[in-house]
C-alpha positions in Angstrom: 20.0 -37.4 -19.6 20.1 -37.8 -15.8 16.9 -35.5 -13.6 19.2 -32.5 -12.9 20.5 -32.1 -16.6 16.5 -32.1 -17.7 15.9 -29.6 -15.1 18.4 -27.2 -15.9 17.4 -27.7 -19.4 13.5 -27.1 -18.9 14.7 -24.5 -16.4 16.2 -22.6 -19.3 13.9 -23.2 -22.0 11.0 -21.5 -19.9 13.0 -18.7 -18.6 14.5 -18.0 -22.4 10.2 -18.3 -23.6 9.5 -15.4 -20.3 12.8 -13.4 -21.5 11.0 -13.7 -25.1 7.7 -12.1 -24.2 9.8 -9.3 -22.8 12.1 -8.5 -25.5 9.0 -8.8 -28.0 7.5 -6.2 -26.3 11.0 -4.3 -26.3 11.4 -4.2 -29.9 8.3 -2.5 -30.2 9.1 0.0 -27.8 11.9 1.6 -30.0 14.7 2.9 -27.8 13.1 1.2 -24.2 13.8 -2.1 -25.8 17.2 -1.9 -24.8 16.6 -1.7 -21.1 13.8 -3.8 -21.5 16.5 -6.6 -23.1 18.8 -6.4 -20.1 15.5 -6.7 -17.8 14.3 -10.1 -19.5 17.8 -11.3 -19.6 18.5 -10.6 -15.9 14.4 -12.5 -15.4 16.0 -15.9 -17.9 19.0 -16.1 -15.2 17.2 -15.6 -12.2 13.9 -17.9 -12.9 16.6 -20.7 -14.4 18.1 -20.3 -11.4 14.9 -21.5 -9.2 14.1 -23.5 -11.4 16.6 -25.6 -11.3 15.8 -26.6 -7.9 11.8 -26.5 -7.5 9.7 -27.7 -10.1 6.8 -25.9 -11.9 4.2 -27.3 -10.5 5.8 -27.5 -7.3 5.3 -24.0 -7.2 2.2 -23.3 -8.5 0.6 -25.7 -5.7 3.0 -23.9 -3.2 1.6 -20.3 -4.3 -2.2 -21.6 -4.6 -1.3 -23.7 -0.9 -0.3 -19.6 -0.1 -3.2 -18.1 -1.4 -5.7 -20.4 0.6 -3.5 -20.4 4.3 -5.2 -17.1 5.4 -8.0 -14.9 5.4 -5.8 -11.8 4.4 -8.1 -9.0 1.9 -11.1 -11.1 2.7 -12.8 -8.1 4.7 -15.9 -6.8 3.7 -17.8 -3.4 5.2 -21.0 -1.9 3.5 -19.7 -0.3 0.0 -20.6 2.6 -2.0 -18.9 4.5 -5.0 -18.0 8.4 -4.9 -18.2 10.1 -8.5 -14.6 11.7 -8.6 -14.5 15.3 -10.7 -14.0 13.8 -13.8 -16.8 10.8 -13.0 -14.6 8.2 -12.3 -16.1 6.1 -9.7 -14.5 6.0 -6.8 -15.2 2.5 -4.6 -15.0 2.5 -0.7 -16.1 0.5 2.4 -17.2 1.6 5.4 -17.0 -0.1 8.6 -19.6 1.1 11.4 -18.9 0.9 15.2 -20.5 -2.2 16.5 -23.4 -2.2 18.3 -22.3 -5.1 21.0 -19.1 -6.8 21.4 -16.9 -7.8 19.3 -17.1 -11.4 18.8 -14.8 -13.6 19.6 -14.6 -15.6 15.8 -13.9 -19.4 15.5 -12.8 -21.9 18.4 -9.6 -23.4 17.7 -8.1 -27.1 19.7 -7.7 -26.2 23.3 -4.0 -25.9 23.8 -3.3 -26.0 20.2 -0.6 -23.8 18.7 -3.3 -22.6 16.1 -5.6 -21.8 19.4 -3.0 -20.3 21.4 -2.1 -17.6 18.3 -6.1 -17.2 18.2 -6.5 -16.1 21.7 -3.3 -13.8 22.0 -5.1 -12.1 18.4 -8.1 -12.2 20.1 -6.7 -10.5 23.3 -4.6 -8.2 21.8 -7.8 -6.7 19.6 -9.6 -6.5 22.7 -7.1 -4.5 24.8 -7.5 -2.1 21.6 -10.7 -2.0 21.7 -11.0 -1.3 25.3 -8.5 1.9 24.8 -10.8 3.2 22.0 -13.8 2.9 23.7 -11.9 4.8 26.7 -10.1 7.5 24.6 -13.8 8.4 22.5 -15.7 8.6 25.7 -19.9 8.7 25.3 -20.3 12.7 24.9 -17.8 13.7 22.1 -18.7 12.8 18.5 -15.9 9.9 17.9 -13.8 10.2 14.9 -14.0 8.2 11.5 -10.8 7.1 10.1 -10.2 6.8 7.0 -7.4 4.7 5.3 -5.6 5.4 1.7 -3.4 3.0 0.3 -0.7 3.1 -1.9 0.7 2.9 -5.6 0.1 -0.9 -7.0 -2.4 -1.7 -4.0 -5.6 -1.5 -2.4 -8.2 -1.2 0.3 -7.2 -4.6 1.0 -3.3 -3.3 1.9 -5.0 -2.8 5.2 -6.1 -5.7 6.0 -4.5 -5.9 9.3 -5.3 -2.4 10.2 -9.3 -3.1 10.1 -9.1 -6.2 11.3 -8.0 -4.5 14.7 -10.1 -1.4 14.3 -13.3 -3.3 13.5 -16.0 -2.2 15.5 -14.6 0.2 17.8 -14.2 2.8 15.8 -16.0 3.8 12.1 -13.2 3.0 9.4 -13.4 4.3 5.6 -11.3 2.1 3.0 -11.3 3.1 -0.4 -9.3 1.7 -3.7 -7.8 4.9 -5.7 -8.4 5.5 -9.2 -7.6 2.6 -11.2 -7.0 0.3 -8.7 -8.5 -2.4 -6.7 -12.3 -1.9 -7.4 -12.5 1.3 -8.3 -13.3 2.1 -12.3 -10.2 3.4 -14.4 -9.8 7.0 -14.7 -11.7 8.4 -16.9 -9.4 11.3 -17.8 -6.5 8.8 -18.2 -8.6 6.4 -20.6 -9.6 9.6 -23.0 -6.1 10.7 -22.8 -7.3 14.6 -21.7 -5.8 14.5 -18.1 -2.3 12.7 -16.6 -2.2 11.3 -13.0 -1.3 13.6 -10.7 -1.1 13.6 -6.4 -3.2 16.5 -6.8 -5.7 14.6 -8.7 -5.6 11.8 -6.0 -6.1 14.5 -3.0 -9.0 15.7 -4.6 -10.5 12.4 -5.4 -10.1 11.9 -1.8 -12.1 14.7 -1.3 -14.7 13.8 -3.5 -14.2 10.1 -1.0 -14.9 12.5 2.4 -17.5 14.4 1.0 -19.8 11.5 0.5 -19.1 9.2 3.2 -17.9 11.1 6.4 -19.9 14.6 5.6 -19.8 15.1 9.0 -17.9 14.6 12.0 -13.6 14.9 12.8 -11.7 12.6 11.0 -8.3 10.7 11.4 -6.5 10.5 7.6 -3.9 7.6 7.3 -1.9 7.0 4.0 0.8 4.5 3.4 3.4 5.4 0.3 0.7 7.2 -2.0 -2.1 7.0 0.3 0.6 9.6 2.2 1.0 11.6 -0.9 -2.8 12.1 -1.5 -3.3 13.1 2.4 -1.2 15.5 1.5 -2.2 16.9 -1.4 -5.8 17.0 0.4 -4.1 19.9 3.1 -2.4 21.5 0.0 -5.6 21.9 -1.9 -8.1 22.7 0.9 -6.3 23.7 4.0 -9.5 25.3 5.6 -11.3 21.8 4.5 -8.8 20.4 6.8 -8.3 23.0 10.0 -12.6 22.4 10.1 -12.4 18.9 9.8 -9.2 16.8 10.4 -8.2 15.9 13.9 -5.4 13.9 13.7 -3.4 12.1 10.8 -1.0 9.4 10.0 1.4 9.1 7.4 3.5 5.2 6.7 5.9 4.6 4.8 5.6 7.9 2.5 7.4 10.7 1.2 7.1 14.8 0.8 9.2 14.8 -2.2 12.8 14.1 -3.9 11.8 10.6 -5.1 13.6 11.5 -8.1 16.9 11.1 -5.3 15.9 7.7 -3.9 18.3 4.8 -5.1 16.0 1.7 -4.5 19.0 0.1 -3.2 21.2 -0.2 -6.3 24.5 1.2 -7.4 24.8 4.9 -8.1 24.8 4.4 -11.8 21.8 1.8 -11.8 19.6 4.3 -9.7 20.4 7.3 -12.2 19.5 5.0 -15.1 16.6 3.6 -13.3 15.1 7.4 -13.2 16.3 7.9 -16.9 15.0 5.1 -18.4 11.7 4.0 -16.2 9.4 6.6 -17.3 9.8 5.8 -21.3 10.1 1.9 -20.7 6.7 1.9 -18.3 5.0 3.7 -21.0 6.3 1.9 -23.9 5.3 -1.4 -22.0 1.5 0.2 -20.7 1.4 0.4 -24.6 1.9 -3.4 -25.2 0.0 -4.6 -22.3 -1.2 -7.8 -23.3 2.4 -9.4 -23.8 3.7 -7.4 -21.1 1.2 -9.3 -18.8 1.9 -12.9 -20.2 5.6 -12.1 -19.5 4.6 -11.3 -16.1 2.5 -14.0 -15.3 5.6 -16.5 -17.3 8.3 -14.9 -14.9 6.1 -14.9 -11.8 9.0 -16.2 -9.8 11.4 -13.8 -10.6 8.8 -11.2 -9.8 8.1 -12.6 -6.4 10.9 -12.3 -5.3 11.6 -9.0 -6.1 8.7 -7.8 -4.9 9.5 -9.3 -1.5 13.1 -7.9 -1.8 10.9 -4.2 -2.2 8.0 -4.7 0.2 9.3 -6.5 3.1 12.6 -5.8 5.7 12.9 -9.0 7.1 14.0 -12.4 6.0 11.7 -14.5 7.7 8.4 -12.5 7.1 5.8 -15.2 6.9 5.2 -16.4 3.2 1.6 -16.4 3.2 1.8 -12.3 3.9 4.7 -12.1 1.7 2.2 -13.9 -1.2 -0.7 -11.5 0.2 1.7 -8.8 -1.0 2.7 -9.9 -4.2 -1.1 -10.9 -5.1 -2.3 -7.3 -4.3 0.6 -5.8 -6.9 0.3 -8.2 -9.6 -3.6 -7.3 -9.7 -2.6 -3.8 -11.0 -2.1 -3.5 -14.6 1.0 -2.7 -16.4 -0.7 0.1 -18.2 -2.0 1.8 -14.7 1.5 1.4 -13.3 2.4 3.1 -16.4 0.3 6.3 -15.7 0.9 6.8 -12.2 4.7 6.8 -12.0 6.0 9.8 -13.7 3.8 11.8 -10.7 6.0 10.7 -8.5 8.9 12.4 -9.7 7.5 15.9 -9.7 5.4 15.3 -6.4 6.7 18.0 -3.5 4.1 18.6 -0.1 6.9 19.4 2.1 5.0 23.4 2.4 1.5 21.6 2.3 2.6 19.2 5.6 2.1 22.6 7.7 -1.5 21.9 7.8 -1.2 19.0 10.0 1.1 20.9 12.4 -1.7 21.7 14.7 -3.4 18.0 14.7 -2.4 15.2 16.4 0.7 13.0 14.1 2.0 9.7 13.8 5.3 9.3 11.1 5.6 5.6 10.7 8.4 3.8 8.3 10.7 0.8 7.9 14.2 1.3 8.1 14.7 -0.7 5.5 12.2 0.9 2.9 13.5 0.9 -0.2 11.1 2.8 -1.9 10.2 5.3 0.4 13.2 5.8 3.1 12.9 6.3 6.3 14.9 9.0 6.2 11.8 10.8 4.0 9.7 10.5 6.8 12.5 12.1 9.0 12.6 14.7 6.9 8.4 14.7 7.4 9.1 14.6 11.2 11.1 17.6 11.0 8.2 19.8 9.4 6.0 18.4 12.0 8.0 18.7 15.5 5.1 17.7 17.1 4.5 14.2 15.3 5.2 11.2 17.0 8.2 9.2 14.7 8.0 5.7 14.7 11.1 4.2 12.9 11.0 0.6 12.1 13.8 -1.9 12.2 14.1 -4.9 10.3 10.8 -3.4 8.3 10.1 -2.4 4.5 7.8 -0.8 2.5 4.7 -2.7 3.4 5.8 -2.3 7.3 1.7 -2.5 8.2 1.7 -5.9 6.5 5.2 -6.9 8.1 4.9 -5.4 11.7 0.6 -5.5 11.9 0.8 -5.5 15.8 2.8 -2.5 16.1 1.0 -0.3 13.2 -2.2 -1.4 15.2 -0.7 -0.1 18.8 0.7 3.3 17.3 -2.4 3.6 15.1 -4.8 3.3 18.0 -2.6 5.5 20.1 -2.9 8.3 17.4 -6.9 7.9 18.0 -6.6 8.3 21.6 -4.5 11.5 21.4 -7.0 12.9 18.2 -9.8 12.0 20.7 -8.6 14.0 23.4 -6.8 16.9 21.4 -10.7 17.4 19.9 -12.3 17.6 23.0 -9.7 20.5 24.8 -10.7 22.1 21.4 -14.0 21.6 22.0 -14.3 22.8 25.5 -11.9 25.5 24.8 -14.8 27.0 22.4 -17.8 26.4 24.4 
């Protein structure tokens, strides 16, 4: 048996064993198991495929090689936990405004290509830096800004975000219910409360009431993170006239998710919206062989994950493995719960309570999961917003395009800044 007939042959014995896992836990799912089937036999073909060509192991040293090239969710601020309604615990960071400059981190070889895309970062942060220090001024009360990521993330989502922002201006991260570090819901575990985006706006409340209890803020969301800042205005509009001077929404939606094809066919969209809420739950109720048949078709997975996150072809493979660490880390049962609240989820009315702040409508055009056309549609509801539209760019565009979600963010800050003090001098 020649190298390449051995490989083939190993290639689909190990994608038949992932296929397995999946159609086990597809039996037991009654009716799901049929999609379920056609899922794990579509993840044999395609990790056979790869597998034909790079080895096991090969990969595995290639993801861990990934998983070491960078510094990416590595960024610590002091933490604390916020007790949501139902006592979840809620974790965040907070990042304070440096008392000095910012330092200038580790010296690379002079006239090394590792030293020369060190010094451009290292400018390009401070030429930020420099605009918030001039657009806060030394009288006004500067804004904190607080980040909320989205479904299948974390705090960490933003990594590039507070990297740029660190120092200059006071950032909030926090993980949402269930993921990253904060505890699972409780209402979920006990079975006495679904997710909804209205529970997430008011966890985010419960987020703003313990760590910024004072001061005007900047909100940014990306996909869910959007949908929460959202429900926050629909829930407590006066909360947010007081309080909220200027807000960002990437890569989200108002509503009609139900509509959005994710790229496929007409009839493989319509089924994908049939089907996906009773084959997640059927699967979040078999989670342990779920999860070994995700961690045995982890190629197959990466790849659609990059197909979904990520516009471009040549986005850089350690981000692209930053990405698909920070969705694998969420469980199949918490995916479970939080998707059928995206098919019921409409703000479009609430999004009037950001008409009078400052507005930045950031997407990829090639989003997938969130179309840029949604946040068109968002755009029209706020005339007044600045709309950024993406090219080449998916659904994790602040991952994909960091130095131009940086520039647009930090211009939002600068037009908050200076929108709250007219309002200010306007009242005294």
């Amino acid at each position: 048996m020649t190298d390449g007939t051995e490989a083939a042959a190993q290639a689909v014995e190990t994608a038949a064993e992932a296929a397995g896992n999946w159609a086990k836990a597809g039996r037991q799912a009654g009716f799901a198991g049929l999609a379920i089937g056609v899922v794990a036999a579509g993840a044999a073909a395609g990790v056979a495929i790869e597998r034909l060509t790079v080895g096991r192991g090969m990969r595995r040293r290639a993801r861990l090689a990934l998983d070491a090239s960078g510094p990416y969710g590595t960024l610590r601020g002091t933490s604390g936990v916020a007790l949501a309604e139902d006592g979840t615990e809620l974790y965040y960071e907070v990042d304070e405004v440096a008392s000095g400059p910012a330092g200038k981190g580790g010296r690379a070889a002079a006239g090394s290509r590792a030293g020369k895309e060190t010094r451009a970062a290292q400018e390009a942060r401070t030429g930020l830096h420099q605009r918030l220090t001039a657009a806060q001024g030394r009288r006004s009360p500067a804004p904190t800004v607080v980040f909320s990521h989205g479904y299948c993330l974390g705090q960490d989502s933003w990594h590039f975000q507070r990297a740029a922002l660190r120092g200059a201006v006071r950032t909030v991260h926090w993980d949402q219910r269930s993921h990253g570090r904060s505890a699972r819901g409780h209402g979920q575990i006990d079975g006495t409360e679904p997710v909804t985006i209205d529970l997430l706006g008011r966890d985010l409340k419960a987020v703003l009431d313990a760590v910024v209890p004072e001061g005007p803020i900047v909100l940014v969301g990306h996909s869910m993170g959007g949908m929460t800042v959202m429900a926050l205005a629909d829930q407590f509009p006066e909360y947010v006239a007081e309080r909220v001077v200027g807000v960002a929404l990437i890569g989200t939606s108002a509503g009609r998710l139900s509509e959005v094809g994710f790229g496929l066919p007409s009839m493989g969209s319509k089924a994908f919206h049939w089907l996906a809420p009773g084959v997640l739950k059927a699967l979040g109720r078999q989670s342990e062989i779920v999860e070994r048949g995700r961690r045995a078709t982890a190629d197959l997975f990466a790849g659609l994950i990059k197909r979904y996150s990520f516009g471009s072809e040549d986005v850089d493979p350690a981000i692209a493995r930053f990405g698909e660490r920070l969705i694998e880390a969420t469980p199949i049962d918490v995916v479970a719960e939080f998707f059928p609240a995206f098919a019921v989820h409409d703000k479009t009315e609430a999004l009037v309570a950001y008409d009078a702040v400052p507005a930045l409508v950031l997407a990829g055009e090639k989003d997938l999961i969130t179309p840029a056309e949604h946040s068109r549609t968002i755009a029209e509801v706020l005339p007044d917003a600045e709309l950024v539209c993406v090219p080449d760019a998916g659904h994790l565009v602040m991952l994909e395009r960091p130095e131009l979600v940086n520039d647009h963010l930090v211009g939002l800050v600068e037009r908050a800044s200076a929108a709250a003090r007219r309002s200010r001098t306007a009242r005294a």
